[in-house]
C-alpha positions as CSV (number, residue, x, y, z in Angstrom):
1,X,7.9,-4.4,-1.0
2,X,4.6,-4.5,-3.1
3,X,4.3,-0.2,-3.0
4,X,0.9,0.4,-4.4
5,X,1.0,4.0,-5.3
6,X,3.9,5.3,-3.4
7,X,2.0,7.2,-0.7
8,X,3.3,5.6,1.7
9,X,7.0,5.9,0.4
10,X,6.6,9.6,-0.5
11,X,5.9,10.2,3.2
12,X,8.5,8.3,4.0
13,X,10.7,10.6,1.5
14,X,9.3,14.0,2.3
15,X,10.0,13.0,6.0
16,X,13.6,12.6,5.1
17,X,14.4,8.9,5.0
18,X,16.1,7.7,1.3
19,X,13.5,5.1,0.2
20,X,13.6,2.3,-2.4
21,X,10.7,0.5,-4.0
22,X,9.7,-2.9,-4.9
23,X,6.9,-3.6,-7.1
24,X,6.1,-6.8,-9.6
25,X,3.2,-4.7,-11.0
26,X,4.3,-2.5,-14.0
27,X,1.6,0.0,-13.4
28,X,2.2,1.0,-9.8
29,X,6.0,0.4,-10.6
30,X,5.4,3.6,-12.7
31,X,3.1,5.5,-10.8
32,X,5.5,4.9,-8.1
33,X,8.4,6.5,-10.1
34,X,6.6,9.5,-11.1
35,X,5.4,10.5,-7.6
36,X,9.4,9.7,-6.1
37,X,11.2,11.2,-8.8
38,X,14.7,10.3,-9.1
39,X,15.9,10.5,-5.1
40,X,14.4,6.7,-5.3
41,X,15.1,3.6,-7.1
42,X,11.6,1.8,-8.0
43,X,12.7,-2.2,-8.7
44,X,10.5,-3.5,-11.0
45,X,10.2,-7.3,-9.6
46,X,9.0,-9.5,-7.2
47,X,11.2,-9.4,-4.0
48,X,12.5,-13.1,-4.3
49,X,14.2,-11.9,-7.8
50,X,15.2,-8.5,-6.2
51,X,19.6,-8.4,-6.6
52,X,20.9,-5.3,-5.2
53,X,24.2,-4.7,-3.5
54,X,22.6,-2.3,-1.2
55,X,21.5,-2.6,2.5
56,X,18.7,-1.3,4.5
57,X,17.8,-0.7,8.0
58,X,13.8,-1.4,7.1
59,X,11.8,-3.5,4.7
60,X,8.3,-2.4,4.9
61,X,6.0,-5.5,3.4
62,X,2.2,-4.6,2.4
């Protein structure tokens, strides 16, 4: 939730865990998508309007 730039995330990727995103702010919703690529989903919303069917083991908040 709230992924800045996707560092954080891409570690989190290239270290082998499936990671989704979470960002209200169009800008680093993007950024974030170019720098996962497709092996991620990057929502585009705040987390109280977040609707997925999917489950996860961790929510990072920052």
């Amino acid at each position: 939730m709230g992924c800045g730039t996707g560092e954080l995330a891409k570690d989190l990727q290239e270290a082998g865990y499936g990671v989704d995103c979470v960002s209200p702010n169009s800008f680093f919703a993007e950024q974030t998508r170019v720098l996962l690529g497709p092996a991620s989903h990057v929502f585009e919303c705040r987390y109280e309007q977040l609707q997925t069917p999917d489950r996860y083991d961790l929510v990072l908040v920052s």
